[in-house]
DOSEMI-298234 format. One record per residue (C-alpha): residue in one letter; x, y, z. Coordinates in nm, 2 decimals, padded with zeros to 4 digits, always signed. Layout:
residues N
{residuo->A&px->X&py->Y&pz->Z}
...
END
This chain:
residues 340
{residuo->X&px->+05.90&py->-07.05&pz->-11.44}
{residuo->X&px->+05.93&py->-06.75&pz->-11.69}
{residuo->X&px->+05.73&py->-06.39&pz->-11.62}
{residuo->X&px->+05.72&py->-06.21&pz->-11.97}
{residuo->X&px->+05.66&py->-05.85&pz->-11.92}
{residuo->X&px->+05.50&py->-05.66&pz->-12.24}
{residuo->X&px->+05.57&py->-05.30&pz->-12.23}
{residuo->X&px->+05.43&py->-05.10&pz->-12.52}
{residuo->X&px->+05.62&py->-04.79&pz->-12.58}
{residuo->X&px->+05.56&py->-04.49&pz->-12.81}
{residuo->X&px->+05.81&py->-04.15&pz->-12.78}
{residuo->X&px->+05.91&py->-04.26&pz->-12.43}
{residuo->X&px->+06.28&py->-04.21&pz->-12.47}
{residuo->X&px->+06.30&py->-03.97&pz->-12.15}
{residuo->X&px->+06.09&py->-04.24&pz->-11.93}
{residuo->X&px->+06.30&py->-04.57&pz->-12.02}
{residuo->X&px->+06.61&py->-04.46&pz->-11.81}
{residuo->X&px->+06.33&py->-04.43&pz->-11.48}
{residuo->X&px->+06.14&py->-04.71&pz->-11.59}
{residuo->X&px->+06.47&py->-04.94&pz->-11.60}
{residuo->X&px->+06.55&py->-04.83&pz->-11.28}
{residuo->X&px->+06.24&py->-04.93&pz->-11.10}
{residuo->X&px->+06.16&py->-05.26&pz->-11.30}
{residuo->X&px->+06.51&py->-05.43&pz->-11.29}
{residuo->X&px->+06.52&py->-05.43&pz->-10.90}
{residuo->X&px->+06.14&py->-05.61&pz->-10.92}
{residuo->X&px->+06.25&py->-05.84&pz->-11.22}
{residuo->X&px->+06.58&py->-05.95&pz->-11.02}
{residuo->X&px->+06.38&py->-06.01&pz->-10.66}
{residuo->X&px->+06.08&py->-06.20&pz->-10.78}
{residuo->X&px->+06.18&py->-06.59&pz->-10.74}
{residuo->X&px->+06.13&py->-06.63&pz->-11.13}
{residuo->X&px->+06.33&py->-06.59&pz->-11.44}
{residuo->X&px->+06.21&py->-06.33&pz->-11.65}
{residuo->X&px->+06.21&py->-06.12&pz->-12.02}
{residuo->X&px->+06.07&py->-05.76&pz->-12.12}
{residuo->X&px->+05.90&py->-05.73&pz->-12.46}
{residuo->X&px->+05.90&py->-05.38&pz->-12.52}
{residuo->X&px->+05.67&py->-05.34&pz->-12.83}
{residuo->X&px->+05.85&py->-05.00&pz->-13.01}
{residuo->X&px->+05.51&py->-04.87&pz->-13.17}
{residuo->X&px->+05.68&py->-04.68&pz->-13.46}
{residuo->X&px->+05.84&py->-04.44&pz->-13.20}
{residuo->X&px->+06.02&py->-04.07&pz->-13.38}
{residuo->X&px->+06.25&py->-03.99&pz->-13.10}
{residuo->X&px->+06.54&py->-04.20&pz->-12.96}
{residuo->X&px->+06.32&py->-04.50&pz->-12.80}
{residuo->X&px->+06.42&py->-04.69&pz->-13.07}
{residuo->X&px->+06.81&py->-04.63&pz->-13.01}
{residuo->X&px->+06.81&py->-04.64&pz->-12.64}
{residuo->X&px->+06.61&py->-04.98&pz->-12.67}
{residuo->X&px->+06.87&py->-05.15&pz->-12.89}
{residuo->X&px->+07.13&py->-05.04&pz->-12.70}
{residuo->X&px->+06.94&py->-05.21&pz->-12.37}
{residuo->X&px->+06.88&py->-05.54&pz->-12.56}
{residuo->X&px->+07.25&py->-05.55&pz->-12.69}
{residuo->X&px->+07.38&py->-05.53&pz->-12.32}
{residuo->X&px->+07.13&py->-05.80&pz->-12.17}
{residuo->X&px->+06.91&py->-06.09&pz->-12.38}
{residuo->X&px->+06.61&py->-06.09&pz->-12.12}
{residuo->X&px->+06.55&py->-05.75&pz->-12.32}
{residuo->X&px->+06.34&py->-05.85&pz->-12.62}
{residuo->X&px->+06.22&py->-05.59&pz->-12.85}
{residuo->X&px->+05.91&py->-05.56&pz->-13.15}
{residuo->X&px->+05.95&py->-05.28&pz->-13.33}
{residuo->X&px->+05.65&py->-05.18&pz->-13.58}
{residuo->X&px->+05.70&py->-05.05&pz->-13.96}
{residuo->X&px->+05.47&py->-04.74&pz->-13.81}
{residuo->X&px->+05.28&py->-04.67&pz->-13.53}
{residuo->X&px->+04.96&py->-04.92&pz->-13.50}
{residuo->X&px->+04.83&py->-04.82&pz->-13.16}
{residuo->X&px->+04.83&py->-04.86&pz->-12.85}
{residuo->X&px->+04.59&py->-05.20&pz->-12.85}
{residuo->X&px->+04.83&py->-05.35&pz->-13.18}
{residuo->X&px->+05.11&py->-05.32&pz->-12.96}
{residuo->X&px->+04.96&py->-05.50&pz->-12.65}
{residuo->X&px->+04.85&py->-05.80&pz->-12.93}
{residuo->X&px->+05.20&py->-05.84&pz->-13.06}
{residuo->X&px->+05.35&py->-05.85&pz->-12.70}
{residuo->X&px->+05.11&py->-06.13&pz->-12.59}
{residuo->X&px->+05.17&py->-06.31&pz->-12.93}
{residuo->X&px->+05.54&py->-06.31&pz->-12.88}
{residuo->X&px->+05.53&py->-06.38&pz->-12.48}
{residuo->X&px->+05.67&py->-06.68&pz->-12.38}
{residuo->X&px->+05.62&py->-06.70&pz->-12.00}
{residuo->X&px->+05.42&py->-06.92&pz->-11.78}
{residuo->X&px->+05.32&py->-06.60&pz->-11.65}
{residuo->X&px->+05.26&py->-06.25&pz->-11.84}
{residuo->X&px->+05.23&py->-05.92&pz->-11.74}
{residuo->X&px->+05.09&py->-05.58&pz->-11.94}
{residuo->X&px->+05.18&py->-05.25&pz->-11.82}
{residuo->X&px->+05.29&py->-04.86&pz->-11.95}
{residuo->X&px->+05.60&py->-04.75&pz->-12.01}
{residuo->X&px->+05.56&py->-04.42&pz->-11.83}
{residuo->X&px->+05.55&py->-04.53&pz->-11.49}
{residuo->X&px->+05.19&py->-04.53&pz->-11.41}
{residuo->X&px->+05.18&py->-04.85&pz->-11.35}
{residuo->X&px->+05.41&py->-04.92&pz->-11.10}
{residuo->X&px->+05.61&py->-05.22&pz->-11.16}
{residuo->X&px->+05.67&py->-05.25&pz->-10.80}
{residuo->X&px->+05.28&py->-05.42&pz->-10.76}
{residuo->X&px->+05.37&py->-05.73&pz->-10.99}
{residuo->X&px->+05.53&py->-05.93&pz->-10.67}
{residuo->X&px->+05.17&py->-05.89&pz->-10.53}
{residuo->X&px->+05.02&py->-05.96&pz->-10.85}
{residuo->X&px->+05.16&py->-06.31&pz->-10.90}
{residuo->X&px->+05.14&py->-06.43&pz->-10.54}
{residuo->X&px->+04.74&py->-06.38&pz->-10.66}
{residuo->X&px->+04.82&py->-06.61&pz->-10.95}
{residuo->X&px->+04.93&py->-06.85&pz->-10.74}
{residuo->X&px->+04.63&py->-06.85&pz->-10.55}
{residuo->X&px->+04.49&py->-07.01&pz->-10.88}
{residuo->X&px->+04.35&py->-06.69&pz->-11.05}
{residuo->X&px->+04.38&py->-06.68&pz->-11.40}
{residuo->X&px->+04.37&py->-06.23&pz->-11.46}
{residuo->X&px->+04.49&py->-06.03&pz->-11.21}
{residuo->X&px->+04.39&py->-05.66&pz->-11.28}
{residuo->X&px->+04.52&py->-05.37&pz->-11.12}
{residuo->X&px->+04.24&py->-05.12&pz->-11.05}
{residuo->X&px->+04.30&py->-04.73&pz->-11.03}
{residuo->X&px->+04.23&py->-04.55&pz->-10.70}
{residuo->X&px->+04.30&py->-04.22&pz->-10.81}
{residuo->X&px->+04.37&py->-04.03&pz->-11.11}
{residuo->X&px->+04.64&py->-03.75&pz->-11.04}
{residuo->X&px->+04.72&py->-03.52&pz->-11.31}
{residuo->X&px->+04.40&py->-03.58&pz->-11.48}
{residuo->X&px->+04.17&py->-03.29&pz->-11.48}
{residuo->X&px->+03.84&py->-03.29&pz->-11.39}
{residuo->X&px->+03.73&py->-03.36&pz->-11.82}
{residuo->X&px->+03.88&py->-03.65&pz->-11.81}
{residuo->X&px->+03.78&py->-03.82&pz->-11.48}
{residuo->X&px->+03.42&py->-03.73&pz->-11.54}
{residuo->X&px->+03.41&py->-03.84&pz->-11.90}
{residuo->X&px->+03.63&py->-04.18&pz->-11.80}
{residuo->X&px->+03.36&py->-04.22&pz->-11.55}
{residuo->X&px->+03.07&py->-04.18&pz->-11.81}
{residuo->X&px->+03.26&py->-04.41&pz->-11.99}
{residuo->X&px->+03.28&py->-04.70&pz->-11.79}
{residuo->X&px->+02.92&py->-04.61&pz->-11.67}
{residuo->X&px->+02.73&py->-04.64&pz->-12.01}
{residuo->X&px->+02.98&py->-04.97&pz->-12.05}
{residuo->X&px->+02.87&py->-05.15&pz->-11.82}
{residuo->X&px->+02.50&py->-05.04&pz->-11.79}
{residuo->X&px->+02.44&py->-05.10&pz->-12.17}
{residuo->X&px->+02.74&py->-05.33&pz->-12.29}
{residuo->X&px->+02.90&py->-05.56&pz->-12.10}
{residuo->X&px->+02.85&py->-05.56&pz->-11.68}
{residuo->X&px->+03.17&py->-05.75&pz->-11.66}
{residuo->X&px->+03.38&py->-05.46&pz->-11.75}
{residuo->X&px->+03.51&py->-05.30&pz->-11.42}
{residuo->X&px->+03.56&py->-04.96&pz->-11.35}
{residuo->X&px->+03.89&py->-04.77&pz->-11.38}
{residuo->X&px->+04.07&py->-05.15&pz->-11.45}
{residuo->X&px->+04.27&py->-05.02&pz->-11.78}
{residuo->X&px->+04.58&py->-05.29&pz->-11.94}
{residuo->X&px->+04.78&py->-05.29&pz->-11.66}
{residuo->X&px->+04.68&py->-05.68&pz->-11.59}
{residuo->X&px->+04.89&py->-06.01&pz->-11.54}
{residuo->X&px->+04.76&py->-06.29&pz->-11.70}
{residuo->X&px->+04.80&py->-06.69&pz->-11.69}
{residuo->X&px->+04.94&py->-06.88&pz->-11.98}
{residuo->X&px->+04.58&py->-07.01&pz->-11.97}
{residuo->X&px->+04.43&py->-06.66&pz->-12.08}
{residuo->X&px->+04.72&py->-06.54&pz->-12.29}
{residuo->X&px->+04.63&py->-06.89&pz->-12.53}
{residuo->X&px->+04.26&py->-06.78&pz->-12.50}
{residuo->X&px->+04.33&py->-06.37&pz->-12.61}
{residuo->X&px->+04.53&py->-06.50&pz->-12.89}
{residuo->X&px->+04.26&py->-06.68&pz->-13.02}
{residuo->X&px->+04.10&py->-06.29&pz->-13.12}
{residuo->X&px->+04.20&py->-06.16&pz->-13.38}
{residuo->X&px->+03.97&py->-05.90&pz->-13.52}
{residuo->X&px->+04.12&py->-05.53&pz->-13.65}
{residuo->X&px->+03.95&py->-05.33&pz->-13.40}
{residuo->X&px->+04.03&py->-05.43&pz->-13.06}
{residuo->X&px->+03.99&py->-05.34&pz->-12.74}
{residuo->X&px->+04.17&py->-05.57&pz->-12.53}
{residuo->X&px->+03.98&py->-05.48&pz->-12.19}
{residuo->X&px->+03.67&py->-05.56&pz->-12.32}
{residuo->X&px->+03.82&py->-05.92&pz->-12.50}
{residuo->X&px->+03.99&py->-06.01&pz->-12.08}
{residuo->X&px->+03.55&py->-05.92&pz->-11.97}
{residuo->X&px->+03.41&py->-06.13&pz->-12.25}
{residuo->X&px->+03.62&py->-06.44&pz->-12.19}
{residuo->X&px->+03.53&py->-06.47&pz->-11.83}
{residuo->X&px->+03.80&py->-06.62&pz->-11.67}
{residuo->X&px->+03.89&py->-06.64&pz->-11.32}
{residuo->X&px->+04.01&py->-06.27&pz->-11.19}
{residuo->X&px->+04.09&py->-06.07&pz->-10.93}
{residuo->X&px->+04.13&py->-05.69&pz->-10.83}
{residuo->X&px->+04.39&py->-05.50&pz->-10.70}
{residuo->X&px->+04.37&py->-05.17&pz->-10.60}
{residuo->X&px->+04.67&py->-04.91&pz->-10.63}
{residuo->X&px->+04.74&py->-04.54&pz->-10.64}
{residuo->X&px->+04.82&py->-04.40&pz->-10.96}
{residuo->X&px->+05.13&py->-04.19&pz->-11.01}
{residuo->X&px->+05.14&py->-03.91&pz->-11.23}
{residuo->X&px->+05.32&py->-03.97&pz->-11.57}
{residuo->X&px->+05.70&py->-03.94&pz->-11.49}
{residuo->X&px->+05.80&py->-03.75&pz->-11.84}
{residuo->X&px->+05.59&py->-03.62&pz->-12.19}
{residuo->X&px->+05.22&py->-03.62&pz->-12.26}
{residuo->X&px->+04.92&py->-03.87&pz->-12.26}
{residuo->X&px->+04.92&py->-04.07&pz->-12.58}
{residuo->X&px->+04.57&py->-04.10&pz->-12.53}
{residuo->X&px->+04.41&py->-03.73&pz->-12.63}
{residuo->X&px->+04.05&py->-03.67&pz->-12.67}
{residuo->X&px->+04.04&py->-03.77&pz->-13.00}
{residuo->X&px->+04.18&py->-04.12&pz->-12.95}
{residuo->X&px->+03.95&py->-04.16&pz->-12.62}
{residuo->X&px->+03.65&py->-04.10&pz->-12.86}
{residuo->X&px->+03.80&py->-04.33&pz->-13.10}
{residuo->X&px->+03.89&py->-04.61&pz->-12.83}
{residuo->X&px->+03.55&py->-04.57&pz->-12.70}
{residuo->X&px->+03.35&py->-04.59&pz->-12.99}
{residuo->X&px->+03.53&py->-04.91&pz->-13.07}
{residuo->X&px->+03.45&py->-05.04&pz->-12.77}
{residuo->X&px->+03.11&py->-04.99&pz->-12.76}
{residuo->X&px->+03.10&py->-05.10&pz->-13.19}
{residuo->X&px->+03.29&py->-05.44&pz->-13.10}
{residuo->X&px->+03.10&py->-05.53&pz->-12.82}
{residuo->X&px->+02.71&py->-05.44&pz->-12.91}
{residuo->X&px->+02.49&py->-05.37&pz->-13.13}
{residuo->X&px->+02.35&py->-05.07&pz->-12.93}
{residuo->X&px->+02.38&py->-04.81&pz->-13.16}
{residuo->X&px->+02.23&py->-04.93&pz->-13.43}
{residuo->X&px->+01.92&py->-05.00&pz->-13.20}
{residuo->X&px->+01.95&py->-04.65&pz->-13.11}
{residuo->X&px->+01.96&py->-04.53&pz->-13.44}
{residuo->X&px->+01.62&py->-04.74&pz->-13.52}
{residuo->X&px->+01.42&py->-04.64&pz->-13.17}
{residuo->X&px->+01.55&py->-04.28&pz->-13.28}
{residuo->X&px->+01.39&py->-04.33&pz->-13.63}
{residuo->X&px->+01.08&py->-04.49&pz->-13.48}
{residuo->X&px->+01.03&py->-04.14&pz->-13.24}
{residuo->X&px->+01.09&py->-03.91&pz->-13.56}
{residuo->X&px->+00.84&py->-04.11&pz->-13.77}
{residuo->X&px->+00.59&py->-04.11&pz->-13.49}
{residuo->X&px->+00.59&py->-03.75&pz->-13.43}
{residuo->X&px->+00.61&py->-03.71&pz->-13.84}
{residuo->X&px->+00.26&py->-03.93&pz->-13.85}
{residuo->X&px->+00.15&py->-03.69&pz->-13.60}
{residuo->X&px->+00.25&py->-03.35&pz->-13.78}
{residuo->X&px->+00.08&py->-03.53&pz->-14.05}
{residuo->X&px->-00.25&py->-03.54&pz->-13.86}
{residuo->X&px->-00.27&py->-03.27&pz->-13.72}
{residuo->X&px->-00.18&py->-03.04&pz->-14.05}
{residuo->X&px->-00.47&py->-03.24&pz->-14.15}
{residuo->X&px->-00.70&py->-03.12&pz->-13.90}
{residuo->X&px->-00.65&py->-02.80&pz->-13.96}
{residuo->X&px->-00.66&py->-02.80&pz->-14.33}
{residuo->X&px->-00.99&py->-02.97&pz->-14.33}
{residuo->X&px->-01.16&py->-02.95&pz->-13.97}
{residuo->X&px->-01.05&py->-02.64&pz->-13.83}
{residuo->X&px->-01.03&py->-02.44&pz->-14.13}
{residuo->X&px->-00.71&py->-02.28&pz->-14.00}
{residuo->X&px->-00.43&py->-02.21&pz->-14.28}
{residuo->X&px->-00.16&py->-02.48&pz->-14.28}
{residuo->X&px->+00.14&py->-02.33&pz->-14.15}
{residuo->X&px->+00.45&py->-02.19&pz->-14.37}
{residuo->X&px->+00.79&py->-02.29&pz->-14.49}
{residuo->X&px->+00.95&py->-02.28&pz->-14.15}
{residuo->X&px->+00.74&py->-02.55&pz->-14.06}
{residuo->X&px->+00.80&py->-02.79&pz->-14.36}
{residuo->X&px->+01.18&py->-02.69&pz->-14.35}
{residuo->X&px->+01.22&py->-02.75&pz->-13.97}
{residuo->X&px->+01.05&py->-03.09&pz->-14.02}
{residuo->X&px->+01.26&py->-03.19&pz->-14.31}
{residuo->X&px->+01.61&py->-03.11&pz->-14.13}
{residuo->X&px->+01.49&py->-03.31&pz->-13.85}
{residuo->X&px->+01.38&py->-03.65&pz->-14.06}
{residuo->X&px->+01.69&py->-03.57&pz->-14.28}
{residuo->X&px->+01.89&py->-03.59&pz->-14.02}
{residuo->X&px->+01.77&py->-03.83&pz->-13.85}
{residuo->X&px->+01.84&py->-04.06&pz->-14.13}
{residuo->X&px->+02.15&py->-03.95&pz->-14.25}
{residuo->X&px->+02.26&py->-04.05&pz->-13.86}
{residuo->X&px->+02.10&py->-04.40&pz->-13.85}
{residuo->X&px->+02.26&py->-04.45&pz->-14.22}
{residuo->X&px->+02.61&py->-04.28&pz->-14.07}
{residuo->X&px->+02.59&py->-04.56&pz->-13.79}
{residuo->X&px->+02.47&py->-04.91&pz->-14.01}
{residuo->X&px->+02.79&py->-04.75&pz->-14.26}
{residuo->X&px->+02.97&py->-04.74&pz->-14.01}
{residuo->X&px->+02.94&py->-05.13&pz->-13.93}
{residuo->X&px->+02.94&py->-05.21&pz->-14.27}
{residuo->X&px->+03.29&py->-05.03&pz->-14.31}
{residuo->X&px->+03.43&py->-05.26&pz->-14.05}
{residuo->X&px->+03.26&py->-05.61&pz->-14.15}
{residuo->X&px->+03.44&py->-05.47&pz->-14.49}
{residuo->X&px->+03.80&py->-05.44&pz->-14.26}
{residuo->X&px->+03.70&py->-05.74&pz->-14.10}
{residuo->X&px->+03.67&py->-05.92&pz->-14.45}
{residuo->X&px->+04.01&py->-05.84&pz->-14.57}
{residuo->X&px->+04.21&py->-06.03&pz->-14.32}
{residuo->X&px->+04.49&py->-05.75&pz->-14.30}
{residuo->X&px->+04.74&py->-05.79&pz->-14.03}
{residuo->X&px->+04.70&py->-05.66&pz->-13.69}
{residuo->X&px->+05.06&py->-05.52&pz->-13.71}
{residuo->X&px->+05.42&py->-05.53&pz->-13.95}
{residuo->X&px->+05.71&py->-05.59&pz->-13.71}
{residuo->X&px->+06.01&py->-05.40&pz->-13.91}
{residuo->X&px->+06.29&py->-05.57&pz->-13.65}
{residuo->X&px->+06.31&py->-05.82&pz->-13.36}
{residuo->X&px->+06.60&py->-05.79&pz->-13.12}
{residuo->X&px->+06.66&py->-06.11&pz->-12.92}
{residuo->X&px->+06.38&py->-06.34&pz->-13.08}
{residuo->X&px->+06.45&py->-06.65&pz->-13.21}
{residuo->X&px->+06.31&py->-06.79&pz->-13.53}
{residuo->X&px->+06.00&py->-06.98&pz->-13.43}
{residuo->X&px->+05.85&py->-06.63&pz->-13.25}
{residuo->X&px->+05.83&py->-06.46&pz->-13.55}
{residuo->X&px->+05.51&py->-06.58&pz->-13.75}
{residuo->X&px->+05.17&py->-06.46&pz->-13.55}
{residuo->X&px->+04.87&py->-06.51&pz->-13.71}
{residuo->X&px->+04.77&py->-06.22&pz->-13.84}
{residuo->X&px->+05.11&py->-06.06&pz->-13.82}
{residuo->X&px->+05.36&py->-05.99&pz->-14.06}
{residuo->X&px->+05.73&py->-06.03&pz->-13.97}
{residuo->X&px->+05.95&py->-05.86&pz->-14.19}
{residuo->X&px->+06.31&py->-05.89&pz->-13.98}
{residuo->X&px->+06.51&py->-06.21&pz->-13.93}
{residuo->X&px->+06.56&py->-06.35&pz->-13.67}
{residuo->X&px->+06.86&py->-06.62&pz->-13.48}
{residuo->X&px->+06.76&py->-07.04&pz->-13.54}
{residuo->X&px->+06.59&py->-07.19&pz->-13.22}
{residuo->X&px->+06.42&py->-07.48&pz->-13.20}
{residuo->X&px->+06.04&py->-07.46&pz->-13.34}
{residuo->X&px->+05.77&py->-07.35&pz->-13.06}
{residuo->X&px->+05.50&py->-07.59&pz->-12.96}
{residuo->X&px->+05.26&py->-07.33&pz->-12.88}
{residuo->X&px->+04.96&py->-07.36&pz->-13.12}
{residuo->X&px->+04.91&py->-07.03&pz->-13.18}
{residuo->X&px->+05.22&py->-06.92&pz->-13.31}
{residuo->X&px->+05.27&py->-07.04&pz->-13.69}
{residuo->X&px->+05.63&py->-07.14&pz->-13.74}
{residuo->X&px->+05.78&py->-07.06&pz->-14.10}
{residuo->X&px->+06.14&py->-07.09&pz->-14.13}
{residuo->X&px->+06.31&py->-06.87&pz->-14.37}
{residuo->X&px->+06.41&py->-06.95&pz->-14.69}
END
């Protein structure tokens, strides 16, 4: 039995030594043979050289490293395309996921469960911002979008070679993989654990890529806003018709003069934007079904470090390093194309 554990990694040169130190001791005691993907997400620091330096010294250490940073979600969809275990688990690089739950993890998969997510208890580190708006978050998800998503369960998961066939199956350009593991439904399973505090460096995740995670996850997974945007247009048009009437009544009826400029110029900033919002929203669909139509790749791999040959053509992912012969892969998903 293999475990494959994906390890996304972006500026994390100070965290690998730590992270090694913990994860071989788990690797080496759990009763299965094992590789690390680490996914190099178009790192600037030394990642990249401390990485290759790992995988020269021992083969289980298997390593995708992007053309330019893709993100976060890219990276975990290269690592399960490329995972080869019976068994495959997702986690950080900076140590707040401790690799030291995964024995407990798969003696859950044993038990038959396909997902087994590891669920946050607490949040230290993160200041009060973030743990209310991650809250809000997970609130408006699952009231309005999709009840299946659980609270505070990010992509620290383990997954069956059952699911990781299944998630491969998606391929669309803006993903968020927590919402694809809800949607498919499969068997899961909780498991609570403290979270440390990030051993080394800075979130990856500022506010500006939380609002951009979230408004992809919420876009790819409803069509809420845009029936937002048209019960919001519904509400200004009603209150318009009734403007309407009453500047009627007093033109006509009461005899009272209609009211100024600051009237007609409030009203027309309000319709205006009203409907520069709703047309800001349907845009903004239409921009992805237009992202959507162009079939890009997910992600360009600019070198492999212990792959063999028939790993290296994902759908939706271009390969640009060689790789050593192996034999040809019989998983389905992964398109072999041996080079010229």
């Amino acid at each position: 039995m293999l475990l494959s554990i994906i390890i996304p990694v972006y500026n994390e040169a100070r965290s690998l030594p730590a992270l090694m130190a913990r994860l071989r001791p788990v690797a080496r005691a759990i009763d299965w043979d094992y590789e690390l993907i680490f996914v190099n997400d178009g790192s600037t620091d030394e990642t990249g050289k401390i990485l290759g330096n790992m995988a020269a010294r021992d083969r289980r250490i298997k390593i995708l490293s992007f053309s330019r940073n893709f993100g976060h979600q890219a990276a975990v969809t290269a690592g399960l395309d490329f995972a080869n275990g019976d068994a495959v688990a997702v986690m950080d690089g900076d140590l707040q996921d401790p690799p030291e739950l995964l024995p407990e993890m798969l003696g859950l998969m044993r038990q038959g469960y396909d997902v087994v997510s590891a669920q946050r208890r607490a949040r230290p580190g993160d200041g009060i911002w973030k743990r209310s708006t991650a809250a809000a978050f997970y609130w408006f998800m699952r009231r309005f979008v999709d009840r299946r998503l659980t609270a505070e369960v990010g992509d620290f998961r383990l997954f069956s070679r059952t699911a990781v066939l299944a998630l491969r199956r998606f391929r669309e350009q803006h993903r968020f993989m927590r919402g694809l593991v809800a949607w498919l439904g499969l068997k899961e399973v909780i498991v609570p654990f403290q979270r440390e505090s990030r051993a080394y460096g800075t979130t990856k995740y500022p506010l500006f890529k939380m609002l951009q995670l979230a408004w992809t996850a919420v876009s790819s997974f409803s069509a809420l806003p845009l029936r937002l945007s048209t019960t919001l247009g519904m509400i200004v048009t009603l209150f318009g018709v009734g403007y309407f009437l009453y500047s009627i009544f007093t033109a006509l009826i009461a005899k009272i003069a209609i009211p100024g400029w600051t009237s007609l110029v409030c009203l027309q900033i309000i319709f205006s934007g009203t409907i520069l919002t709703a047309v800001g929203v349907v845009g903004n669909y239409v921009a992805r079904i237009y992202e959507e139509s162009k079939q890009r790749p997910l992600y360009v791999v600019a070198g492999l470090n212990n792959f063999s040959v028939a790993e290296t053509s994902p759908d939706r992912g271009v390969v640009l390093a060689s790789a050593s012969p192996s034999e040809p892969a019989e998983d389905p998903a992964i398109q072999v194309r041996m080079p010229a």
